[in-house]
C-alpha positions as CSV (number, residue, x, y, z in Angstrom):
1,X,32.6,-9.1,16.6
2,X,35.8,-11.3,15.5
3,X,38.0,-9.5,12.8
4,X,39.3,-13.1,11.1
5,X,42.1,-11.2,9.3
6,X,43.6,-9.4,12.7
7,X,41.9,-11.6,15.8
8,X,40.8,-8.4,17.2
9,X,37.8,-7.7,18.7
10,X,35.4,-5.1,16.4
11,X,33.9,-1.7,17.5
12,X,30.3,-3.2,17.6
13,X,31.2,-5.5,20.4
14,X,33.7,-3.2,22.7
15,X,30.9,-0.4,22.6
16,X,27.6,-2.7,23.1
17,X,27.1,-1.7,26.3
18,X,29.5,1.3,26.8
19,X,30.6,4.2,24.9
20,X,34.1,4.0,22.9
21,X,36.8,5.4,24.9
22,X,38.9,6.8,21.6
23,X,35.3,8.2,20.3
24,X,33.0,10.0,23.0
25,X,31.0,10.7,20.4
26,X,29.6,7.4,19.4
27,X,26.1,6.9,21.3
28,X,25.9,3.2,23.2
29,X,22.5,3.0,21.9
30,X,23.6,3.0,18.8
31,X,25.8,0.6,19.0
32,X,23.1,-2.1,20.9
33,X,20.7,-1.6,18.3
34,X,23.0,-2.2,15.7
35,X,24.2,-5.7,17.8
36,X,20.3,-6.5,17.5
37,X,20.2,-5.8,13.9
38,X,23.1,-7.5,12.5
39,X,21.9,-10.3,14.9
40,X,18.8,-10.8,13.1
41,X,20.3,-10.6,9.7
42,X,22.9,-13.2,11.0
43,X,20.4,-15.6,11.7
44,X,18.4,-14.8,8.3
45,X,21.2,-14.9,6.1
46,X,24.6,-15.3,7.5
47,X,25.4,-18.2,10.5
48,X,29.0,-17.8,10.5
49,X,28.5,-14.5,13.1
50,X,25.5,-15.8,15.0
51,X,27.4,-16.9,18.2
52,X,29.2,-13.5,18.7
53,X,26.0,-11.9,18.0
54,X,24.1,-14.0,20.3
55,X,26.0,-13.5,23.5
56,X,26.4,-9.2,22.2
57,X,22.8,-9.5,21.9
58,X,21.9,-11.1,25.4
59,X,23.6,-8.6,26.8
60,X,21.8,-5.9,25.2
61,X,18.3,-7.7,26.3
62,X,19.2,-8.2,29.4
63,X,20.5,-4.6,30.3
64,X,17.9,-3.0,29.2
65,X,15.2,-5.0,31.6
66,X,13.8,-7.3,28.3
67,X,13.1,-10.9,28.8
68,X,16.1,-13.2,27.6
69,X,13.0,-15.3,25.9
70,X,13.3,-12.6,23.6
71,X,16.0,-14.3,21.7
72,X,14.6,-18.0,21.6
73,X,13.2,-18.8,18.5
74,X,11.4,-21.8,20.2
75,X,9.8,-19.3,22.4
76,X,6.1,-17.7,20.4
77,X,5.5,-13.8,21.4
78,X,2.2,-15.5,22.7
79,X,4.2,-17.5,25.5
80,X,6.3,-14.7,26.2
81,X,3.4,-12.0,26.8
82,X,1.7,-14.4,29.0
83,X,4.6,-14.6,30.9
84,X,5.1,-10.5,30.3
85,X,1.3,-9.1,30.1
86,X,3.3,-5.6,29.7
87,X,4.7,-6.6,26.3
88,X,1.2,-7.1,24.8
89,X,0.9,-3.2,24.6
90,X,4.6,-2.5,22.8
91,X,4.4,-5.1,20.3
92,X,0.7,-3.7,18.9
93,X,1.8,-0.9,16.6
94,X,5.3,-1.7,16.8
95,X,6.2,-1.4,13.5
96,X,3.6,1.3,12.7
97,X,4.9,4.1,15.0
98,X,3.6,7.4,16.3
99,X,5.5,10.8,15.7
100,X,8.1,11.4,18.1
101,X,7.1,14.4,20.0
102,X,11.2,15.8,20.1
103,X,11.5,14.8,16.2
104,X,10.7,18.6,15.6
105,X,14.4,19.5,17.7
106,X,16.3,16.4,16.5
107,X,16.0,14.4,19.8
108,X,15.3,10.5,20.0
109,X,15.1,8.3,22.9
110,X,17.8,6.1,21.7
111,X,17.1,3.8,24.7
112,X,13.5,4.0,23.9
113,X,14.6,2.4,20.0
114,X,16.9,-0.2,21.3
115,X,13.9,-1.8,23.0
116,X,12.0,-1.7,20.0
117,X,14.5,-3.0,18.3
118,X,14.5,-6.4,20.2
119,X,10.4,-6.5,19.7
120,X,10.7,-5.9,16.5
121,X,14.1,-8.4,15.8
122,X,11.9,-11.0,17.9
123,X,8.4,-10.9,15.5
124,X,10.7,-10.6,12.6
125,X,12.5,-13.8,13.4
126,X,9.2,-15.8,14.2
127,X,7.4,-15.1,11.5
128,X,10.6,-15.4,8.6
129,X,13.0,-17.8,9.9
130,X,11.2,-21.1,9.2
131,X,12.8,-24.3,9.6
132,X,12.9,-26.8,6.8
133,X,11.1,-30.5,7.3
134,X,8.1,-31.5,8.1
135,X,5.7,-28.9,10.3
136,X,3.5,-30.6,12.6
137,X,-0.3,-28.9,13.4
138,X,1.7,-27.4,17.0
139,X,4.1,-25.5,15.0
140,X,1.5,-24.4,12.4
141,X,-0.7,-22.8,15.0
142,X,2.7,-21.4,16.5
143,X,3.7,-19.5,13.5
144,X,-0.3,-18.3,12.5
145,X,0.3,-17.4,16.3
146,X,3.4,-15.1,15.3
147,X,2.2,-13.9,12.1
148,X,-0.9,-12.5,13.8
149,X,1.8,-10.5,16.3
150,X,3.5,-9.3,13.1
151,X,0.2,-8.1,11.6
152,X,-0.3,-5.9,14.9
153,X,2.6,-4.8,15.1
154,X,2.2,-3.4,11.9
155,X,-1.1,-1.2,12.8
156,X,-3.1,-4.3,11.2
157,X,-5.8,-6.9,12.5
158,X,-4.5,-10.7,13.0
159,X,-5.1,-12.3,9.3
160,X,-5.7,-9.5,7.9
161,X,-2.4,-9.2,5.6
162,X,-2.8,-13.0,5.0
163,X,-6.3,-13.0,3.0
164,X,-7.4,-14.9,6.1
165,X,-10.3,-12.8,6.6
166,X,-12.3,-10.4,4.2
167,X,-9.8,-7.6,5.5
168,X,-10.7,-4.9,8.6
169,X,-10.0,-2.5,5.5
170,X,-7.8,-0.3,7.6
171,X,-6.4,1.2,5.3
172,X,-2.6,0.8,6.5
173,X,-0.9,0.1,3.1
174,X,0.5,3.4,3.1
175,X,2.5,5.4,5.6
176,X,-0.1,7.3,7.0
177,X,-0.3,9.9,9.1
178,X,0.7,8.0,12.3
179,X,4.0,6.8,11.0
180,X,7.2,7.6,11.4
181,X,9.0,9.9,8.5
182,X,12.5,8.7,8.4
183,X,11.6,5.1,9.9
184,X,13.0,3.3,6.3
185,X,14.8,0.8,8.2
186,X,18.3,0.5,8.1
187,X,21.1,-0.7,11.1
188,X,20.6,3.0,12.4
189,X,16.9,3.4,13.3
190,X,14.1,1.1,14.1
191,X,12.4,0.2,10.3
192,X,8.6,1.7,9.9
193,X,7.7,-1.4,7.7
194,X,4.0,-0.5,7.2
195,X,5.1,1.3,3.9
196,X,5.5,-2.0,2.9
197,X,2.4,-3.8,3.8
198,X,1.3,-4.3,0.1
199,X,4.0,-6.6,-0.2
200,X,4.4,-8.2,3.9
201,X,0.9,-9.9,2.9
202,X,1.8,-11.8,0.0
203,X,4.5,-12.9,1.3
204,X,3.0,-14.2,4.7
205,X,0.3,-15.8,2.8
206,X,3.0,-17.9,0.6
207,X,4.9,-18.8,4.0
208,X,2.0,-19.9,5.7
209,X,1.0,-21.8,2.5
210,X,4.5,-23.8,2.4
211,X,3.9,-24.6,5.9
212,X,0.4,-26.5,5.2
213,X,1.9,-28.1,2.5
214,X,5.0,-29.4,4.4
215,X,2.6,-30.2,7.0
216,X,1.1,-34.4,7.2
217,X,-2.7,-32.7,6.9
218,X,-4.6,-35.8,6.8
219,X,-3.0,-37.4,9.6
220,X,-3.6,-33.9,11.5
221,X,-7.4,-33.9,10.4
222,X,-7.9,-37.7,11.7
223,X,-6.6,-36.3,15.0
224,X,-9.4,-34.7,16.9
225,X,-6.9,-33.3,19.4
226,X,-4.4,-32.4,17.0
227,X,-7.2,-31.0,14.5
228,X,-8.6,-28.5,17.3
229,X,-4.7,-26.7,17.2
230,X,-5.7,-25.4,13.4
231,X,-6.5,-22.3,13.0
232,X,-8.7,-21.8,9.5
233,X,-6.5,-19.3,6.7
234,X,-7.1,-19.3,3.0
235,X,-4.1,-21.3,2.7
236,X,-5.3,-24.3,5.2
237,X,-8.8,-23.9,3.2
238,X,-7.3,-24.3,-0.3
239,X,-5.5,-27.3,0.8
240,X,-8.8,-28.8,2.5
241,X,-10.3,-28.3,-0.4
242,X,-8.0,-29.6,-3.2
243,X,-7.8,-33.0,-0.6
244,X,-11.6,-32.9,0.4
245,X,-12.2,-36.0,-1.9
246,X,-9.3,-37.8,-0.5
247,X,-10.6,-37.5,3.1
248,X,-13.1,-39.2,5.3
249,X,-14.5,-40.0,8.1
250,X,-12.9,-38.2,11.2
251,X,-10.6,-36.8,9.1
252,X,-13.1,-35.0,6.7
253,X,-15.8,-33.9,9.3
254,X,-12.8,-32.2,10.8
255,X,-12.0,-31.0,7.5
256,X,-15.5,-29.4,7.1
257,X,-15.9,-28.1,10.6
258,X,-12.3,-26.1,9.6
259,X,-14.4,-24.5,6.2
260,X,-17.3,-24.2,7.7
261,X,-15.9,-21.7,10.7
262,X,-13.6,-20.1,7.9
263,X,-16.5,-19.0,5.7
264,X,-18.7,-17.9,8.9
265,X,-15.7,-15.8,10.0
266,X,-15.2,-14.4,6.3
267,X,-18.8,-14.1,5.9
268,X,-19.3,-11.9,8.9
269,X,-16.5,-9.4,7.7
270,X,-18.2,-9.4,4.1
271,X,-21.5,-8.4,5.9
272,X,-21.0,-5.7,7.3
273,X,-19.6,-4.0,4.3
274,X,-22.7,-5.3,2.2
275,X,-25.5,-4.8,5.0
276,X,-25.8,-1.1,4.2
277,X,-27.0,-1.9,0.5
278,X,-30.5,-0.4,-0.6
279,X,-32.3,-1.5,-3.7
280,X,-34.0,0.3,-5.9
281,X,-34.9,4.1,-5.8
282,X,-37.8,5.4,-4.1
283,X,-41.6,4.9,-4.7
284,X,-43.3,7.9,-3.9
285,X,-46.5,6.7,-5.7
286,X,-47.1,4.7,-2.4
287,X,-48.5,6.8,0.7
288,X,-45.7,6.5,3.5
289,X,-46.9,4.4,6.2
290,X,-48.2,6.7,8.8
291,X,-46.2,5.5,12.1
292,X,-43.1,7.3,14.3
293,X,-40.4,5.6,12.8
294,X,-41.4,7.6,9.5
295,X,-42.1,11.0,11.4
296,X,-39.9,13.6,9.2
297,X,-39.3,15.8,12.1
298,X,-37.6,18.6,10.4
299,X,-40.3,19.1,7.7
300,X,-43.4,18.8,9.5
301,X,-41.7,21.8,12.1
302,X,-40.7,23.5,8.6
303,X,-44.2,23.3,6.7
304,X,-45.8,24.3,10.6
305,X,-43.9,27.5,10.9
306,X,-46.5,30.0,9.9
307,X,-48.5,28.2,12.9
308,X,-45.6,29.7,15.9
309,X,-47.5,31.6,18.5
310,X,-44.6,34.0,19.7
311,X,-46.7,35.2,22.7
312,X,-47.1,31.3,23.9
313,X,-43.5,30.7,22.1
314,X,-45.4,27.3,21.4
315,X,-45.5,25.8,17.6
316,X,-49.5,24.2,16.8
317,X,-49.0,21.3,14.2
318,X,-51.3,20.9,11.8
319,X,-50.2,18.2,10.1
320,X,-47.7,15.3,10.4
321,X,-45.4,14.5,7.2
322,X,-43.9,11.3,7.3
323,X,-41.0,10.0,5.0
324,X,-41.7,7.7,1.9
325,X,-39.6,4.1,2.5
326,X,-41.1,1.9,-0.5
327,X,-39.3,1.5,-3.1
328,X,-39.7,1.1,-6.6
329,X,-37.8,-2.4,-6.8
330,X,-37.5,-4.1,-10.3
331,X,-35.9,-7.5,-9.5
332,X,-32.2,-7.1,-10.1
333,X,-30.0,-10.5,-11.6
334,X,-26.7,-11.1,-10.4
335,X,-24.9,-13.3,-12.3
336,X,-21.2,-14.1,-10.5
337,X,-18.6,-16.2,-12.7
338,X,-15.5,-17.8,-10.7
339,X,-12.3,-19.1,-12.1
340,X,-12.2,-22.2,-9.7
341,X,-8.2,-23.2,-11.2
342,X,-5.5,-23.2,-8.7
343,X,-4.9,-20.1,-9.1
344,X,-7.9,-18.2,-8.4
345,X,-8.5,-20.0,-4.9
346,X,-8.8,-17.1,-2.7
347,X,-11.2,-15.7,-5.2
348,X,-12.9,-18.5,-5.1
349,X,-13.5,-18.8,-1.8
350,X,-14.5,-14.7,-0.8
351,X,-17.0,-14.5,-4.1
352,X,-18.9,-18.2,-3.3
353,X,-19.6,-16.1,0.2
354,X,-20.4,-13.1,-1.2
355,X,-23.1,-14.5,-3.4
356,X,-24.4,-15.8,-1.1
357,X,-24.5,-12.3,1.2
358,X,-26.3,-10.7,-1.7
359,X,-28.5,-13.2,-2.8
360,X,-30.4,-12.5,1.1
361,X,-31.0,-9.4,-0.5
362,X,-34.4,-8.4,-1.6
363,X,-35.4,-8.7,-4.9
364,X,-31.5,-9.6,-6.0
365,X,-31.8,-12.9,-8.1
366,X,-28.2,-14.3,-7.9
367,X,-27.0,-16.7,-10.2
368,X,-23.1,-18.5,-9.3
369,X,-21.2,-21.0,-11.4
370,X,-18.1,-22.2,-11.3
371,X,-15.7,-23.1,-14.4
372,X,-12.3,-24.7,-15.6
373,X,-12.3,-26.6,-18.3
374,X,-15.9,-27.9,-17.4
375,X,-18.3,-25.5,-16.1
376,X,-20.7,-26.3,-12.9
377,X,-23.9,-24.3,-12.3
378,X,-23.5,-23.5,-8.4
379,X,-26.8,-21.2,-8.5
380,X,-28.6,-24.2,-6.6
381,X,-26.4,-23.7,-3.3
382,X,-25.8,-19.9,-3.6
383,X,-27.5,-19.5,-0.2
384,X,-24.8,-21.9,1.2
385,X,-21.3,-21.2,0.6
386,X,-19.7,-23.9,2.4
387,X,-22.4,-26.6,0.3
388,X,-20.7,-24.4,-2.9
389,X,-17.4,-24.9,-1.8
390,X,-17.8,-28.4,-1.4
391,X,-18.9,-28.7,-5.0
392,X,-16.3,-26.7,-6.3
393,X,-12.9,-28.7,-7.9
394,X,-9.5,-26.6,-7.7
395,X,-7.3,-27.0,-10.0
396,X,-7.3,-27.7,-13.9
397,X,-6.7,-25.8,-16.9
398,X,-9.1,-22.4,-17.8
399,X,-11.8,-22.2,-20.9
400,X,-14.4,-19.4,-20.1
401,X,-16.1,-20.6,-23.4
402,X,-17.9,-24.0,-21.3
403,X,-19.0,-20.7,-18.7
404,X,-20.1,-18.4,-20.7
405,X,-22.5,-21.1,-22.5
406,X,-24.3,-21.5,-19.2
407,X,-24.2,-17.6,-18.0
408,X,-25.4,-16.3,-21.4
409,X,-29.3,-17.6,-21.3
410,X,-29.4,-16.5,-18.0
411,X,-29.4,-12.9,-19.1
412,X,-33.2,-12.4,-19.8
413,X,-33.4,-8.5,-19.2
414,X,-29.7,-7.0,-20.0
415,X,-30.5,-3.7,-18.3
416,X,-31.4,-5.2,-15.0
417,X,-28.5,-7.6,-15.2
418,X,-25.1,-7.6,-13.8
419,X,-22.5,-10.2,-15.0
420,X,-19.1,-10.7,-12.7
421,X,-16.4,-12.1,-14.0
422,X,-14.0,-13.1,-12.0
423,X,-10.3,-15.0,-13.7
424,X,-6.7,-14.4,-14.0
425,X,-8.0,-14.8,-18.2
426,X,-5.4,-16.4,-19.2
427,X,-7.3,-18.5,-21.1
428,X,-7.6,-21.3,-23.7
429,X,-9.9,-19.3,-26.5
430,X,-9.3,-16.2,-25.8
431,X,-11.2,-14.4,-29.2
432,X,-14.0,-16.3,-28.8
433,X,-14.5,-15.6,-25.2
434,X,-13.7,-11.7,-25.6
435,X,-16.4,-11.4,-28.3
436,X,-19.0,-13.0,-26.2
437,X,-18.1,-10.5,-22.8
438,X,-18.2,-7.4,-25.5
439,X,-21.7,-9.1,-26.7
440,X,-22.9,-8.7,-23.1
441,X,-21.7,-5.1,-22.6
442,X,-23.3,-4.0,-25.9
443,X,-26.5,-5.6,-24.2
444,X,-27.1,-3.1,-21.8
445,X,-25.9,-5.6,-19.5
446,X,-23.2,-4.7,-16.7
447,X,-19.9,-6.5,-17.1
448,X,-17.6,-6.3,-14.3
449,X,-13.9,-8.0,-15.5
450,X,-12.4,-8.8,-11.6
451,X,-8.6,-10.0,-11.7
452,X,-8.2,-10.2,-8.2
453,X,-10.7,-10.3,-4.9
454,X,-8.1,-10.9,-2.6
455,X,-7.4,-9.4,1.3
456,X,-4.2,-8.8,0.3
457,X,-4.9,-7.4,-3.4
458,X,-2.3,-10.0,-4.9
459,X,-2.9,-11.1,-8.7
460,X,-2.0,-11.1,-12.1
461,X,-4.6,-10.6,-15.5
462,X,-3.4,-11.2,-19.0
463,X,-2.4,-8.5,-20.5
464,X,-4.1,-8.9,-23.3
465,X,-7.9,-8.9,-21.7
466,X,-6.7,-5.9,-19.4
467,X,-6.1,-4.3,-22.3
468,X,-9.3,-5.2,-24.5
469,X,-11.1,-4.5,-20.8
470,X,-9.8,-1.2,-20.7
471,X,-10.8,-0.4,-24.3
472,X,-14.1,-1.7,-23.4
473,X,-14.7,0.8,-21.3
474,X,-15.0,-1.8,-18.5
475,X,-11.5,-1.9,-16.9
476,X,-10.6,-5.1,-14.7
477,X,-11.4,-4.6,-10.9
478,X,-8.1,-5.7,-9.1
479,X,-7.2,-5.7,-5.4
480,X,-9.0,-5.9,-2.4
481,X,-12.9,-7.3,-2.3
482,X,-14.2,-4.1,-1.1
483,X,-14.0,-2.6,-4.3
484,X,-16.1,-5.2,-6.0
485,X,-18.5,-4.5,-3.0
486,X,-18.5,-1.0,-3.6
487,X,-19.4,-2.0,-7.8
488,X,-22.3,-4.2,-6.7
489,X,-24.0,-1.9,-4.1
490,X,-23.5,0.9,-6.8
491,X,-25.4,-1.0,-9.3
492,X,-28.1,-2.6,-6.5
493,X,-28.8,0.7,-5.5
C-alpha cells in the first residue's frame, strides 16, 4: 500500500507474498490475510485504496490455488461453485467453524485461514456491497442467491436468518459448541460471525427489502419469464401484498402464484413443529380398542410374570392389555388477533398460516381476524391462508378497540378459550383496550400478548403494555414463532 506522505511502498504490500527481510518474524500468512481484509473494508467503506488492494489481493488468490472470480463482484458464489464444485463444501459452515485440533498447543494453519479468508471476504461482499439504482428481477434472485451462501456459511439453512421461512430452528444464535473461541474477527484471524446471528438476520431482511422496493415489481410480475427469476421472501410477499389491488391480469396471477408457493413453503416448516400436538387428556372410561397397534407389550409380559415356566423358559399369557387412545376432548376455541399495519407484516403472514395449521386439528375451533383501524373477521378463510392473505390490507394506523369488539362475543366458555394477541401495541386507546385484555384474563380465558412471531425474532412492544403484560401475569411472547407454538400445543394438550 502507497504511503501519500513519503511515496513509499507499506509493509502490507512488500510482505503479501513473502516474509519481511528486516523482520523474520512476521508470518506471510499474516500479512495475505490482512491484504484480503483491508480489501473488503476498502470496498465497503473506503475507495481511495481499492486499486492497491485489488492487484495485493489477486495475488494472494491466485497463489494460493483460489479462483480469481473470487474477487468479481459481478460474479454470484452460485456461478463460481458451478464452475468449482469443490468450493460448495468450504463455504457451508464457513463462518461457523469447528475447533482447531492444534488450538490446545497454539498452532494454526495460517495458510489454511488465508483461504478462508477470501471465502468469507467474497460472501461478505455479495451480500453487503449493494449498488444503488434500480435492481432488476436478475439481480434480485442474484443477491437471495448470495444471501442464501451467507446463511450457510454461517451454520444456518438458506432464508432462514431472513424470516423467509418459519426458521429450521437450529439454534445457531449463539456460539455454540462447534465455534471457534477466539474467532471475534479482527484483521488478524478469520471472524466467527455466528455470535452475531441475532443481528445478521435483521439486517439481511431490511437489504433484501430495499432491493424489492428499488426493484420495477409490476413490470417484473407482467413478465412471465422475468417473474419465474423471483424467488418468494417475506419481503417480496409484503410488497405483493401492499400492491395486490394495483395488479392484474398477468401481472397478479403471477403475483398470487409467488404467495401461494411462499405460504406452502412456510406452511410446511410450521407443520412439522405443530404435527406432534395431542388434544385433550386421556379417556379411560372408553375400553381401548382391542387391535396390535394398541398391544402394551411391556405390561401384558409384566402382569404375566407369575405365568413363567422356568423348566420350558417359556412365558403362557393370559391375557392381552392394550393401551387406552381416546381422549376425553372438550372442543377447544382458538381465537388469533393480528395487527395487519405495516409493521406487523411478517406476523401477519406466519400467524394467517398457522391458524390455519391448527384449525385441521381436532376439536380446535379457530377463530382469525384481522385489524387496523377497521377490523375484518378472517374466521371464514382460516383453512386458507393464502384466501386470508388476499383479504388482508397492510398498512394504516392501529385501534385494537374495533378488534376486540368482534373477538369478545366469540368467547362463550372462557376456560376452554385461548385469545392471541398479536401487535407491536402501540396503539390509539390504549386504557380502554388494556382493560378489556385484563377482562379476558380474569375470565378464565388464556390471553397470550405476542410482540413479535418473526424467523428472525425482530420487534419492538410498547413499553407501556409490556409492562401492564408483565404485571398481568401474562408477559408478551417475543421472538421466534416456535415459542408461540410451544404456548398453543401447551394449552391444546
Amino acid at each position: 500500500m502507497t504511503d501519500h506522505t513519503t511515496g513509499q511502498t507499506t509493509e502490507t504490500e512488500q510482505s503479501a507474498d513473502h516474509t519481511n527481510p528486516q523482520n523474520p518474524q512476521v508470518d506471510p500468512h499474516d500479512n495475505r490475510r490482512q491484504a484480503l481484509y483491508w480489501r473488503l473494508l476498502a470496498r465497503l467503506f473506503d475507495h481511495e485504496e481499492q486499486a492497491t488492494l485489488e492487484s495485493a489481493s489477486l495475488a494472494v488468490v491466485e497463489d494460493i490455488g483460489l479462483p480469481s472470480a473470487l474477487l468479481d463482484p459481478q460474479a454470484s458464489v452460485d456461478s463460481i461453485v458451478q464452475r468449482h464444485p469443490e468450493l460448495a463444501a468450504e463455504f457451508d459452515g464457513l463462518m461457523a467453524p469447528a475447533p482447531d485440533p492444534d488450538a490446545a498447543d497454539g498452532a494454526r494453519d495460517r495458510a489454511a485461514e488465508v483461504r478462508r479468508a477470501a471465502l468469507v471476504s467474497k460472501v461478505l461482499l455479495n451480500v453487503f456491497a449493494t449498488d444503488s439504482g434500480t435492481v432488476t428481477a436478475g439481480q434480485l434472485a442474484r443477491w437471495q442467491s448470495d444471501a442464501g451462501w451467507l446463511e450457510r456459511a454461517l451454520g444456518c439453512k438458506p432464508g432462514e436468518l431472513r424470516g423467509g421461512r418459519a426458521g429450521g430452528g437450529s439454534g445457531r444464535g449463539a456460539a455454540g459448541p462447534g465455534a471457534s473461541p477466539t474467532g471475534t474477527g479482527g484483521l488478524g484471524t478469520t471472524p466467527d460471525l455466528s455470535r452475531l446471528i441475532p443481528a445478521i438476520g435483521p439486517e439481511l431482511g431490511a437489504i433484501e427489502a430495499d432491493l424489492v422496493k428499488r426493484m420495477h415489481l409490476r413490470e417484473v410480475l407482467a413478465d412471465p419469464k422475468l417473474a419465474s427469476q423471483l424467488t418468494p421472501s417475506m419481503s417480496l410477499i409484503e410488497q405483493l401484498l401492499r400492491d395486490k389491488n394495483n395488479l392484474s391480469g398477468v401481472a397478479l396471477a403471477n403475483a398470487k402464484a409467488l404467495i401461494r408457493r411462499f405460504v406452502d413453503e412456510v406452511a410446511e416448516v410450521l407443520r412439522t413443529q405443530v404435527e406432534k400436538t395431542t388434544v385433550g387428556a386421556l379417556d379411560r372410561s372408553v375400553p381401548p380398542k382391542r387391535v396390535f397397534r394398541n398391544l402394551d407389550l411391556d405390561r401384558t409380559i409384566w402382569k404375566n410374570l407369575t405365568n413363567w415356566s422356568p423348566e420350558e423358559e417359556r412365558l403362557y399369557v393370559d391375557r392381552l392389555y392394550y393401551r387406552h387412545t381416546a381422549r376425553k376432548t372438550t372442543p377447544q376455541r382458538l381465537i388469533v388477533v393480528v395487527d395487519q399495519s405495516g409493521s406487523m407484516v411478517d406476523s401477519m403472514v406466519n400467524c394467517t398460516i398457522l391458524a390455519s395449521i391448527f384449525a385441521g386439528l381436532p376439536k380446535v375451533d379457530v377463530h382469525l381476524i384481522a385489524y387496523d383501524t377497521q377490523a375484518l373477521d378472517l374466521t371464514p378463510w382460516v383453512h386458507d391462508p393464502f384466501e386470508s392473505l388476499l383479504r388482508t390490507n397492510l398498512g394504516g394506523g392501529t385501534d385494537g378497540t374495533v378488534a376486540m369488539a368482534l373477538a369478545q362475543p366469540k368467547i362463550a366458555e372462557p376456560r376452554n378459550t385461548v385469545v392471541v394477541w398479536i401487535s407491536d401495541f402501540y396503539e390509539w386507546q390504549t386504557e380502554p383496550l388494556f382493560e378489556s385484555m385484563a377482562a379476558i384474563h380474569r375470565s378464565g380465558a388464556k390471553f397470550i400478548p405476542v410482540g413479535s412471531v418473526t424467523s428472525s425474532g425482530r420487534g419492538s412492544v410498547n413499553p407501556w403494555f409490556r409492562e401492564r403484560f408483565k404485571d398481568l401475569g401474562t408477559p408478551v411472547i417475543s421472538g421466534h414463532i416456535r415459542k408461540l407454538v410451544h404456548e398453543l400445543k401447551t394449552f391444546l394438550a
